[in-house]
py3Dmol code that shows the C-alpha trace and the ligand (Angstrom):
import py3Dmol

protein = """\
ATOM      1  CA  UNK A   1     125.190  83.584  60.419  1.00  0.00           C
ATOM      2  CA  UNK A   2     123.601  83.452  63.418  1.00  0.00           C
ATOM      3  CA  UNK A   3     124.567  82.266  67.049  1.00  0.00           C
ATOM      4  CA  UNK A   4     121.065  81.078  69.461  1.00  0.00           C
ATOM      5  CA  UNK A   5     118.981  83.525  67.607  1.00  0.00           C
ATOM      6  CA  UNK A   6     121.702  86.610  67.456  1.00  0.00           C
ATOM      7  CA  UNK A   7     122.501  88.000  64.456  1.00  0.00           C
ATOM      8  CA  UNK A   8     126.390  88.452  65.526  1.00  0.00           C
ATOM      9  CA  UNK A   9     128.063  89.212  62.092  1.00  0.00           C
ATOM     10  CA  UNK A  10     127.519  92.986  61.003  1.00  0.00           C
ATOM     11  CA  UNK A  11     128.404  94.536  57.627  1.00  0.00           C
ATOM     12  CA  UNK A  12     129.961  97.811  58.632  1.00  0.00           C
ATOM     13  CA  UNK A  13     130.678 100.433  56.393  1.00  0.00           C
ATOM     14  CA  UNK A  14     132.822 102.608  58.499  1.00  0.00           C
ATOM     15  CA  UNK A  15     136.271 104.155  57.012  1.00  0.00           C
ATOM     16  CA  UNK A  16     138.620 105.837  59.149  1.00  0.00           C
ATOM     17  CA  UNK A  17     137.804 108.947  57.483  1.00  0.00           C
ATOM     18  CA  UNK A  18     134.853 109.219  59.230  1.00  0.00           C
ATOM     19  CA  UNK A  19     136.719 109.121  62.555  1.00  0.00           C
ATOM     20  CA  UNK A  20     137.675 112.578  63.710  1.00  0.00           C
ATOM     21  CA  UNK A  21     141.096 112.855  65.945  1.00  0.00           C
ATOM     22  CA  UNK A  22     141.991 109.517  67.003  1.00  0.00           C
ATOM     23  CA  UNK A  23     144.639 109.541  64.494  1.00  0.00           C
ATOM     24  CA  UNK A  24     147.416 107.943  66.753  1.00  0.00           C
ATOM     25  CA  UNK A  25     145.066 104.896  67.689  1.00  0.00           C
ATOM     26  CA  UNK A  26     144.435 104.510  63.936  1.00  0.00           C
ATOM     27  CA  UNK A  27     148.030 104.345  63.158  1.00  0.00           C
ATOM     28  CA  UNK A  28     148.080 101.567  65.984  1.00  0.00           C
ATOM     29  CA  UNK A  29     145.426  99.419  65.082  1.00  0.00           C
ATOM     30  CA  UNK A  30     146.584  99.588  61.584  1.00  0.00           C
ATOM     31  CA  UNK A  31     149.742  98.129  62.367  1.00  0.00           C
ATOM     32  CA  UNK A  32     148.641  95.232  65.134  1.00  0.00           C
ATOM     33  CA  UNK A  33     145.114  94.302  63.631  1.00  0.00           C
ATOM     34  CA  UNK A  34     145.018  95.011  59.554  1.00  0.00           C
ATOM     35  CA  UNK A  35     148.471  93.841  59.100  1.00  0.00           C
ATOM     36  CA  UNK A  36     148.133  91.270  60.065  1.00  0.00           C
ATOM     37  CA  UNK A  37     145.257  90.421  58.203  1.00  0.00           C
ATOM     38  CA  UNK A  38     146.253  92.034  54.873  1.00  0.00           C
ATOM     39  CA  UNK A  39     150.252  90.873  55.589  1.00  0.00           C
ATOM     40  CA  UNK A  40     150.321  87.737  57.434  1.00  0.00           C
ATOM     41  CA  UNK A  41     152.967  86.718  55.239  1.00  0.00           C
ATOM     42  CA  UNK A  42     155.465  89.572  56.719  1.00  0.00           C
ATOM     43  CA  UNK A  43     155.062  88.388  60.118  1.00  0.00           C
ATOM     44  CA  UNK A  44     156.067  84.778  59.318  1.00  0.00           C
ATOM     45  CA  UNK A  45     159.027  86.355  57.277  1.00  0.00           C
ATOM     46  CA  UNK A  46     160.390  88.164  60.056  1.00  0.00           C
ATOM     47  CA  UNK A  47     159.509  85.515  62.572  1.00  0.00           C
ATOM     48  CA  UNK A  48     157.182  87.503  65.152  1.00  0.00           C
ATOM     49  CA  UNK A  49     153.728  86.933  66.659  1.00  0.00           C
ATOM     50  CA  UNK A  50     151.167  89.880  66.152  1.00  0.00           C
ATOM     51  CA  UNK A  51     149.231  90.505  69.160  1.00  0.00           C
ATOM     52  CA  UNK A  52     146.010  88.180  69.205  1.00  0.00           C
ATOM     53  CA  UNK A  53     143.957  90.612  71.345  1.00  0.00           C
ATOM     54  CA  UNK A  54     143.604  94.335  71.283  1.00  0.00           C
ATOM     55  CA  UNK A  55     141.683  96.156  74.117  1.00  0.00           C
ATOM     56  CA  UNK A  56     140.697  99.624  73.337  1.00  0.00           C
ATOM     57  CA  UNK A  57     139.815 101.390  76.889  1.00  0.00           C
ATOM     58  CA  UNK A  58     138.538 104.772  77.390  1.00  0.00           C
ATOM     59  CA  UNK A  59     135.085 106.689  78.182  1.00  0.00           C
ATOM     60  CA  UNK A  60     131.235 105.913  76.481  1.00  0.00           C
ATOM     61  CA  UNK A  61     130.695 107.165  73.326  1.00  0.00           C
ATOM     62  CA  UNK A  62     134.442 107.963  72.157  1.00  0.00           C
ATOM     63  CA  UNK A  63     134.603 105.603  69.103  1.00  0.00           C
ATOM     64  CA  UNK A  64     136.099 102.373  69.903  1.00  0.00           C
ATOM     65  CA  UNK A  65     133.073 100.483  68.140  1.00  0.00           C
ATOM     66  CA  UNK A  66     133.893 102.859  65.417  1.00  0.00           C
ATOM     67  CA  UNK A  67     137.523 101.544  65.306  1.00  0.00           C
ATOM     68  CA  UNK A  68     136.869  98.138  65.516  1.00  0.00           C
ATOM     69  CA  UNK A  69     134.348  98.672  62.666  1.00  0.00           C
ATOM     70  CA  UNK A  70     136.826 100.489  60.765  1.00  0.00           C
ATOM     71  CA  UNK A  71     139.428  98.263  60.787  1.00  0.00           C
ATOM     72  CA  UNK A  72     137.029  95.624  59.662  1.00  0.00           C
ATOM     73  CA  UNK A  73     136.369  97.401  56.613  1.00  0.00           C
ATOM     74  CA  UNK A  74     139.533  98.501  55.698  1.00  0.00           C
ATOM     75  CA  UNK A  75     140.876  95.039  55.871  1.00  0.00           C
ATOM     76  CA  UNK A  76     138.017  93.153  53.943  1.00  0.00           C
ATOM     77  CA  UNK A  77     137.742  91.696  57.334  1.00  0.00           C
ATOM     78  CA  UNK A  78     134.487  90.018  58.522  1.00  0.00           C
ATOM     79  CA  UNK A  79     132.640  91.869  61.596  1.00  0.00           C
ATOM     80  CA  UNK A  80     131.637  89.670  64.212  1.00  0.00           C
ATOM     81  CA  UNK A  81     129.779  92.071  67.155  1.00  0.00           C
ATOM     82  CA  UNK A  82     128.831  90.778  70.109  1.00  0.00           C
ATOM     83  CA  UNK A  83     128.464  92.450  74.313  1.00  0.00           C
ATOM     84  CA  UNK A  84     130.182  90.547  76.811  1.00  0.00           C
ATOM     85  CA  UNK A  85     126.904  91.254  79.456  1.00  0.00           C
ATOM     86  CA  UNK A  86     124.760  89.390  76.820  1.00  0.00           C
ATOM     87  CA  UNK A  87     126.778  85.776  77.140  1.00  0.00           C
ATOM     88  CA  UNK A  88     125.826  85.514  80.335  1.00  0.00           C
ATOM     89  CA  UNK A  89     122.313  86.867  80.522  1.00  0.00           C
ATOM     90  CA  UNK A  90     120.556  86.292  77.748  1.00  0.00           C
ATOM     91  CA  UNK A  91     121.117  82.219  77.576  1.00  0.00           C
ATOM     92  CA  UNK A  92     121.293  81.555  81.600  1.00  0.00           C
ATOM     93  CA  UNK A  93     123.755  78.703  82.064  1.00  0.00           C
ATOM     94  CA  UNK A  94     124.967  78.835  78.087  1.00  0.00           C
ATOM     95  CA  UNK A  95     127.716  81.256  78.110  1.00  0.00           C
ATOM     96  CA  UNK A  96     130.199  79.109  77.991  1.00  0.00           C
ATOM     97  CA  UNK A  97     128.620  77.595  75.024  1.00  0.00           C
ATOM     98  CA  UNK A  98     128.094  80.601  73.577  1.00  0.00           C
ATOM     99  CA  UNK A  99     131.427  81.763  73.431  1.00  0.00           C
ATOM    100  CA  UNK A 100     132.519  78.629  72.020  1.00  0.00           C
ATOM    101  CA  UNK A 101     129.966  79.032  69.242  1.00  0.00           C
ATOM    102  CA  UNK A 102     131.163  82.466  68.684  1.00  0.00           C
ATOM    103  CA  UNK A 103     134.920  81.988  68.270  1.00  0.00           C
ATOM    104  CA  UNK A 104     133.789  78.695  65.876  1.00  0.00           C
ATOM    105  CA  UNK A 105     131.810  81.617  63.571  1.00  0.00           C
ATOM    106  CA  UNK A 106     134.550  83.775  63.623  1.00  0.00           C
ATOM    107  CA  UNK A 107     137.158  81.435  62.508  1.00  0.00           C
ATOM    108  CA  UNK A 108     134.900  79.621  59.873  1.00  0.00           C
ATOM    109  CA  UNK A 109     134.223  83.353  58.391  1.00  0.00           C
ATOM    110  CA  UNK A 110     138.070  83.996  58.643  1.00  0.00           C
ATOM    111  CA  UNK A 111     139.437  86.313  57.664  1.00  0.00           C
ATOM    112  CA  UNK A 112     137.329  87.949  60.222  1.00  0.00           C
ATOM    113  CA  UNK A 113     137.713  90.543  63.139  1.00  0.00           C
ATOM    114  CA  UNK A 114     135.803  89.508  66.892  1.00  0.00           C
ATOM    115  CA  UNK A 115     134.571  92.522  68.786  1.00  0.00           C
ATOM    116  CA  UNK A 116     133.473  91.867  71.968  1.00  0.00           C
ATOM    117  CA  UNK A 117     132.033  94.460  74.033  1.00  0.00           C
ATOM    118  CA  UNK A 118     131.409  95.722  77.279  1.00  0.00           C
ATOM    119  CA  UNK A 119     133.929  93.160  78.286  1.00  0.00           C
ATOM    120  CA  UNK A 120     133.937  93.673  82.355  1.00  0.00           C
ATOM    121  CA  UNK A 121     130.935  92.804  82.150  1.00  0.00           C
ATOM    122  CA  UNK A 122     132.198  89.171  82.186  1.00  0.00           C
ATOM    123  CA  UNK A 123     135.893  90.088  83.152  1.00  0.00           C
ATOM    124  CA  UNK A 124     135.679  92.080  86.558  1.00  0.00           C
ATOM    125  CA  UNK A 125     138.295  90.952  89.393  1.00  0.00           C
ATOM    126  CA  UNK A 126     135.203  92.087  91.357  1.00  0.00           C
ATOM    127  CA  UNK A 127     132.710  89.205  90.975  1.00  0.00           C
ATOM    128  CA  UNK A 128     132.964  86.866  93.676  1.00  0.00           C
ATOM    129  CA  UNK A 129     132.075  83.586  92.738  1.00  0.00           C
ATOM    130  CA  UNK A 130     129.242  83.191  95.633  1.00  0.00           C
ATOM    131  CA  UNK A 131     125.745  83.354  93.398  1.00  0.00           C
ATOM    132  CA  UNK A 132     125.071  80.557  90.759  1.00  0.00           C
ATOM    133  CA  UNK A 133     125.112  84.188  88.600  1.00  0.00           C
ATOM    134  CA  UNK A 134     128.302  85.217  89.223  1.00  0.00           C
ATOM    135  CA  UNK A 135     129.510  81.483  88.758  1.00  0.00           C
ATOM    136  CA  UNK A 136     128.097  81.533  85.528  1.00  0.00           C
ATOM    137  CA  UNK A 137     129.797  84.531  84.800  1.00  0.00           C
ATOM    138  CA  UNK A 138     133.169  82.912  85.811  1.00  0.00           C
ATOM    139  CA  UNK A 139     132.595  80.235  83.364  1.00  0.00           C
ATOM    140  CA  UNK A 140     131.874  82.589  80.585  1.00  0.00           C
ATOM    141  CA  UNK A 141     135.264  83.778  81.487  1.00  0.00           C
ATOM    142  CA  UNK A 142     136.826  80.935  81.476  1.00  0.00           C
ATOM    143  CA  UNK A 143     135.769  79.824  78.661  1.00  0.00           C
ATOM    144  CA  UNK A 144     136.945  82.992  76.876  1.00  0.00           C
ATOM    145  CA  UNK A 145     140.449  82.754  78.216  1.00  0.00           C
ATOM    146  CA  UNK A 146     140.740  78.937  77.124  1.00  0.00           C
ATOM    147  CA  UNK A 147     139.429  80.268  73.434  1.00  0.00           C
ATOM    148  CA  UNK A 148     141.882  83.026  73.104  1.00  0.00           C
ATOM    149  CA  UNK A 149     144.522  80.452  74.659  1.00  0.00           C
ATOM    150  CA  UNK A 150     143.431  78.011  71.719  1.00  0.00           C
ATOM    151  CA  UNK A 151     144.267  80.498  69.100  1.00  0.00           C
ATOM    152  CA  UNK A 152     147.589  80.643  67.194  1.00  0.00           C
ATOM    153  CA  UNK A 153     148.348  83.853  66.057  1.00  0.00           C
ATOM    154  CA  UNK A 154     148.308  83.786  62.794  1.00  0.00           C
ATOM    155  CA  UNK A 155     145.357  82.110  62.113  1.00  0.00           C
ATOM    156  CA  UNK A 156     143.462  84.775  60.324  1.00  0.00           C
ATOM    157  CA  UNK A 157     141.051  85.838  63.426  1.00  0.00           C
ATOM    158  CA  UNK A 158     141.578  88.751  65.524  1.00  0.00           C
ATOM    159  CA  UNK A 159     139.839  89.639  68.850  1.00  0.00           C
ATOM    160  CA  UNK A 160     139.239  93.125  69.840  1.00  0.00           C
ATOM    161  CA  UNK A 161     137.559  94.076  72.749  1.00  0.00           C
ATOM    162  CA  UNK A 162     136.247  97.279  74.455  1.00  0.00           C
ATOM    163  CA  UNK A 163     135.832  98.535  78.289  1.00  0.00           C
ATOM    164  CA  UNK A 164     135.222 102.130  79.919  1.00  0.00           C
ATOM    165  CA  UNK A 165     136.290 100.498  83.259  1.00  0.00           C
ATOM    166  CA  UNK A 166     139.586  99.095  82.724  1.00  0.00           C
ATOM    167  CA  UNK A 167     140.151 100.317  86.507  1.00  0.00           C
ATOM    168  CA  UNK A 168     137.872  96.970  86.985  1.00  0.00           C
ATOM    169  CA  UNK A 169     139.236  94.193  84.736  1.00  0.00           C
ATOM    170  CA  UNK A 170     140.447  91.067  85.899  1.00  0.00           C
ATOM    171  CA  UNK A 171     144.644  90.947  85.474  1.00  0.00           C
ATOM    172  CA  UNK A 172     144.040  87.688  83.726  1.00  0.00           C
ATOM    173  CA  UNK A 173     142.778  88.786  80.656  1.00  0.00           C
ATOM    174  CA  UNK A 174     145.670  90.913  80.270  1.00  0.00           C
ATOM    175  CA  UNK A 175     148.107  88.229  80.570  1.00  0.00           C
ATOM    176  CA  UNK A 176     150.771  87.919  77.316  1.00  0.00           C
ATOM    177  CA  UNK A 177     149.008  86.171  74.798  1.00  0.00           C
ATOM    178  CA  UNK A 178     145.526  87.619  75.352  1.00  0.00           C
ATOM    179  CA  UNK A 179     144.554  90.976  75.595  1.00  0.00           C
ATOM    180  CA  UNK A 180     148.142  92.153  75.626  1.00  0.00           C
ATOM    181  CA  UNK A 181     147.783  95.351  73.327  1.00  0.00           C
ATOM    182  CA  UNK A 182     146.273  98.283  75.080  1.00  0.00           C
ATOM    183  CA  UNK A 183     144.986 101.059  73.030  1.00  0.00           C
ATOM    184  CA  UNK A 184     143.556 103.949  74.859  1.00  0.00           C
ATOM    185  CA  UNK A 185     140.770 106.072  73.415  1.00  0.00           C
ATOM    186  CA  UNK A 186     140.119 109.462  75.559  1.00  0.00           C
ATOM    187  CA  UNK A 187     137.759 111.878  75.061  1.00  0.00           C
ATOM    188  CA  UNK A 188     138.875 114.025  71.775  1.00  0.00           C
ATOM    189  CA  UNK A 189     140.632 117.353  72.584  1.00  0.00           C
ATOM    190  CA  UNK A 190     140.239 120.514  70.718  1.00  0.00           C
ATOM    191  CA  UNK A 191     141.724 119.440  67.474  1.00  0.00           C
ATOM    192  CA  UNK A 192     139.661 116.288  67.391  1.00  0.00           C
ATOM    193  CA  UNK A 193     136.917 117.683  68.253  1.00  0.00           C
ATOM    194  CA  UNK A 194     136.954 120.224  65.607  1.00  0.00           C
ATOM    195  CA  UNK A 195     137.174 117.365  63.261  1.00  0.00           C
ATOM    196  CA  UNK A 196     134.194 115.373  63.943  1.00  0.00           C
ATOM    197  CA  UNK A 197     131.672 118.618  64.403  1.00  0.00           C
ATOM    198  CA  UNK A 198     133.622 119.188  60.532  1.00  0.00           C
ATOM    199  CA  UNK A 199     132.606 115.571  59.606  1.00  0.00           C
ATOM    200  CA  UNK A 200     129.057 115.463  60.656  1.00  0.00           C
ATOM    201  CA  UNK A 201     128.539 119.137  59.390  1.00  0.00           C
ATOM    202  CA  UNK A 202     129.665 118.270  56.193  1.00  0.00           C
ATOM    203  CA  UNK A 203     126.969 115.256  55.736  1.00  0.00           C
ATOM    204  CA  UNK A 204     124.168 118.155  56.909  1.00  0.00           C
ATOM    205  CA  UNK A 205     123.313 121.045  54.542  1.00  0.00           C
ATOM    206  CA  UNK A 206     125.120 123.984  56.124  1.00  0.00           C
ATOM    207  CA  UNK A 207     123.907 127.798  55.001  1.00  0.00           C
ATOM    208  CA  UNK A 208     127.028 130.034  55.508  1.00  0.00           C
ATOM    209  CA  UNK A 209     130.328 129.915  57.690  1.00  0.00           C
ATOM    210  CA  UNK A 210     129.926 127.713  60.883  1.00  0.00           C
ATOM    211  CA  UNK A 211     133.068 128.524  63.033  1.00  0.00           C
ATOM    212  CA  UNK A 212     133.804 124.579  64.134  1.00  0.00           C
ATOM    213  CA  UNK A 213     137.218 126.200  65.984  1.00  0.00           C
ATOM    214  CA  UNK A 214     134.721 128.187  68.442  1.00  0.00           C
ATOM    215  CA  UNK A 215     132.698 125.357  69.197  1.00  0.00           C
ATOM    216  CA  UNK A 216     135.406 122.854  69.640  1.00  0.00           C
ATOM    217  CA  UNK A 217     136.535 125.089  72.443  1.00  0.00           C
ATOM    218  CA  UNK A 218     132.939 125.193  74.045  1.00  0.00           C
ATOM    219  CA  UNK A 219     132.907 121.742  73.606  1.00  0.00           C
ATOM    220  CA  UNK A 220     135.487 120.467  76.151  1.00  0.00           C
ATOM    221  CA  UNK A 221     134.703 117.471  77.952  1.00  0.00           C
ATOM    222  CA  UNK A 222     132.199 116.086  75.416  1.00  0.00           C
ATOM    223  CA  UNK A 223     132.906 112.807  73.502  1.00  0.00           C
ATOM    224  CA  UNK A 224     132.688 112.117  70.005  1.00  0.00           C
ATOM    225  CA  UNK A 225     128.722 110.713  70.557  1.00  0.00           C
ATOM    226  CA  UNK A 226     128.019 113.817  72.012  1.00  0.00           C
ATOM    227  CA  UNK A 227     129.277 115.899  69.391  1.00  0.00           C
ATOM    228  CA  UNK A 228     126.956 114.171  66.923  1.00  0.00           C
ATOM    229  CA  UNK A 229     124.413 114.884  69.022  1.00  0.00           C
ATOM    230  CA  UNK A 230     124.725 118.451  68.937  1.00  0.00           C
ATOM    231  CA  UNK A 231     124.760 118.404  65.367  1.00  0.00           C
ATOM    232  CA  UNK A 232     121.450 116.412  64.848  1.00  0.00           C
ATOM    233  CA  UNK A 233     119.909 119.065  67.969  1.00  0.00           C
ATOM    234  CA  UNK A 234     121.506 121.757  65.717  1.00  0.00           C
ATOM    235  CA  UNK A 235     119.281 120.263  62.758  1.00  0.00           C
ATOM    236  CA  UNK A 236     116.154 120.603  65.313  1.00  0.00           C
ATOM    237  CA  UNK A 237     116.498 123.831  65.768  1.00  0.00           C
ATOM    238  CA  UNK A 238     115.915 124.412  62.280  1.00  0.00           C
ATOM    239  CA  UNK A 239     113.594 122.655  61.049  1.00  0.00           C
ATOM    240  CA  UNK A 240     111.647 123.819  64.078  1.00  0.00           C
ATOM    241  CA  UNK A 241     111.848 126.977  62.373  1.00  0.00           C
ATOM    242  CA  UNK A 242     110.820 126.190  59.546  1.00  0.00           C
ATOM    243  CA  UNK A 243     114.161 125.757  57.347  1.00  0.00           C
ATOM    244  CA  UNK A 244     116.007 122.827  55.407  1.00  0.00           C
ATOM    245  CA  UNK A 245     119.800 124.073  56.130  1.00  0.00           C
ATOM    246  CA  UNK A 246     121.582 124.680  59.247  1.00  0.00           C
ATOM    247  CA  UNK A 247     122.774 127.808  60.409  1.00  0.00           C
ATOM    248  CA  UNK A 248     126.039 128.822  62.801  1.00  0.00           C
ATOM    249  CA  UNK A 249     123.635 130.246  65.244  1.00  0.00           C
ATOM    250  CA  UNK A 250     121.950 126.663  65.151  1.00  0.00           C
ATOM    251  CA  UNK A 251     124.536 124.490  66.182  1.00  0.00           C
ATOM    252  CA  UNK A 252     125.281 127.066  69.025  1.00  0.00           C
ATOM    253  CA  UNK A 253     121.901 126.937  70.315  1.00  0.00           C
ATOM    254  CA  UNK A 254     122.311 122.975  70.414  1.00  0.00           C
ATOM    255  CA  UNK A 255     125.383 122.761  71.552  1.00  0.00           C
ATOM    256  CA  UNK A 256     124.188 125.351  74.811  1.00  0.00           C
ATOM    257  CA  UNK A 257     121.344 122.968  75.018  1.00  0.00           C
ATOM    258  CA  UNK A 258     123.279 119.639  75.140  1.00  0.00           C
ATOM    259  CA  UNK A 259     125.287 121.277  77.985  1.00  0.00           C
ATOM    260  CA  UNK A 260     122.625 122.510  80.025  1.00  0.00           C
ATOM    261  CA  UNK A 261     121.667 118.725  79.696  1.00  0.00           C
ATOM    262  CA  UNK A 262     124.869 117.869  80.699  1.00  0.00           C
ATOM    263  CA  UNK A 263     124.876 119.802  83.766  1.00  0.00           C
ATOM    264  CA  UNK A 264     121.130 119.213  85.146  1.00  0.00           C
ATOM    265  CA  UNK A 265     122.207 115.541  84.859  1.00  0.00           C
ATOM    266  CA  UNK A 266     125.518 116.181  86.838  1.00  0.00           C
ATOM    267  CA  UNK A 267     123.819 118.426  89.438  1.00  0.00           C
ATOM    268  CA  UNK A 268     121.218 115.220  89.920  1.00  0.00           C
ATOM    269  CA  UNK A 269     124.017 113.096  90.477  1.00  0.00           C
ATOM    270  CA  UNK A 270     125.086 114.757  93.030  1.00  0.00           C
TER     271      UNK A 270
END
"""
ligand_1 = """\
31
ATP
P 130.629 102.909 74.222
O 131.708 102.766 75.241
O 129.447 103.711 74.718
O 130.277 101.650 73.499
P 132.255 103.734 71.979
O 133.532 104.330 72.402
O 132.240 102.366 71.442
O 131.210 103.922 73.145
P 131.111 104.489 69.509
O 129.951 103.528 69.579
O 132.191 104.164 68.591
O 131.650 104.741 70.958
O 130.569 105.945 69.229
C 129.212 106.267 69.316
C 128.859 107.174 68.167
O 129.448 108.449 68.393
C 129.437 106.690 66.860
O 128.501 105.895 66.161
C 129.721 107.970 66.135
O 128.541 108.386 65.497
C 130.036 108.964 67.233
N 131.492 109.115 67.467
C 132.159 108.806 68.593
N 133.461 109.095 68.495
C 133.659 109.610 67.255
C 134.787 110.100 66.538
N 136.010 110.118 67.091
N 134.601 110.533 65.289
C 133.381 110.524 64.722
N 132.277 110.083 65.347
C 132.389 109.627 66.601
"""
view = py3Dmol.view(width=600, height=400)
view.addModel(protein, "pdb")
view.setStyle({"model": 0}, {"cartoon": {"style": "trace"}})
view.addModel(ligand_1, "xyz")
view.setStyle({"model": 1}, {"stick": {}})
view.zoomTo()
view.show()
């Protein structure tokens, strides 16, 4: 299925075993998105209205695609993917449209989850409407509030969306009946972060003890994305030396290198 050209529905293949930490937001999303899904019939029993729209907030690269994927997955739920910022750009004066066409393909491939992403992009209580842009943009909006208006609950759809600048987003779309489920995802702390240098280590052959405790607490401040990272620098540094496994020493090395990355980019900044 495809919307203008965009192929919007993914086939994900992520479990939430491959998330590391996050275990509290998993327990959430379990309950308000793949209940409902798997369940419906519970809800009607018992005579309340799941949430229709779940916004996961938190910094880039922290896994809230990964949730929404997850979930998708776990359910037998089909993955529709798109990024708020593309509505409006990509097709100027069709966002509206768009979204319309969107929500249609989500409820024809019912059951079905809608992630939209990078949704300030089209939802920031900062855009004045002065431009024919920024117009456009409140249409989009609009158009997306009316949609998630339209739904009824149980109809076997539900709409997740994702923001790293919640600080920015319109009060509107957090009105009861929209995006009325918050789900924050922070960076991972120590535990968490132990678990996802565990998961990608695991996938990478590993020669010896690699103490993941240690660099979880060097690793403070760095988000699940960057943690991966580290491990595929870790897998440069040996095959630049001429070896097929990865060492301890190796993921040190990368993980020193992604922070002095981290830093020179700060110190630029600044
Ligand atoms: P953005 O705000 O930049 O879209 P995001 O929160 O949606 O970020 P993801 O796209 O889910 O982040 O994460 C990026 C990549 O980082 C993932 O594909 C995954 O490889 C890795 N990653 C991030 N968080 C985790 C985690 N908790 N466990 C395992 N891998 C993770």
């Amino acid at each position: 299925p495809v919307v203008r050209g965009m192929e919007v529905e993914e086939k994900p293949n992520v479990r939430y075993t491959d998330i590391g930490g996050l275990e509290e937001q998993i327990g959430q999303i379990r309950e308000v998105v793949e209940l409902p899904l798997t369940r419906p019939e519970l809800f009607r029993e018992i005579g309340v209205d799941p949430p229709k729209g779940v916004l996961l907030y938190g910094p880039p690269g922290t896994g809230k695609t990964m949730l929404a994927k997850a979930v998708a997955t776990e359910s037998g739920a089909a993955f529709i993917h798109v990024i708020a910022s593309e509505f409006a750009q990509k097709f100027v004066g069709e966002g509206a449209k768009i979204v319309r066409e969107v929500f249609e393909l989500a409820r024809k491939r019912a059951p079905a989850i809608l992630f939209i992403d990078e949704i300030d992009a089209i939802a920031s209580k900062r855009i004045d409407v002065g431009t024919s842009g920024e117009r456009e943009i409140q249409r989009t909006l609009m158009q997306l509030l009316a949609e998630i208006d339209g739904f009824k609950p149980l109809e076997n759809v539900r709409i997740l969306t994702a923001t790293n600048r919640i600080d920015v987003l319109d009060p509107a779309l957090l009105r009861p009946g929209r995006f009325d489920r918050l789900i924050e995802v922070p960076l991972p702390d120590a535990a968490g972060r132990e678990k996802i240098y565990s998961i990608y280590l695991g996938r990478m052959k590993v020669k010896g003890e690699v103490d993941v405790k240690g660099l979880a607490a060097e690793s403070e401040g760095l988000s699940g994305a960057d943690i991966k990272n580290v491990c595929v620098e870790a897998a440069y540094v040996a095959i630049r030396e001429g070896r097929a496994y990865v060492t301890n020493q190796d993921v040190f090395k990368a993980l020193k290198a992604v922070l002095n990355k981290r830093e020179a980019k700060v110190k630029e900044r600044t």
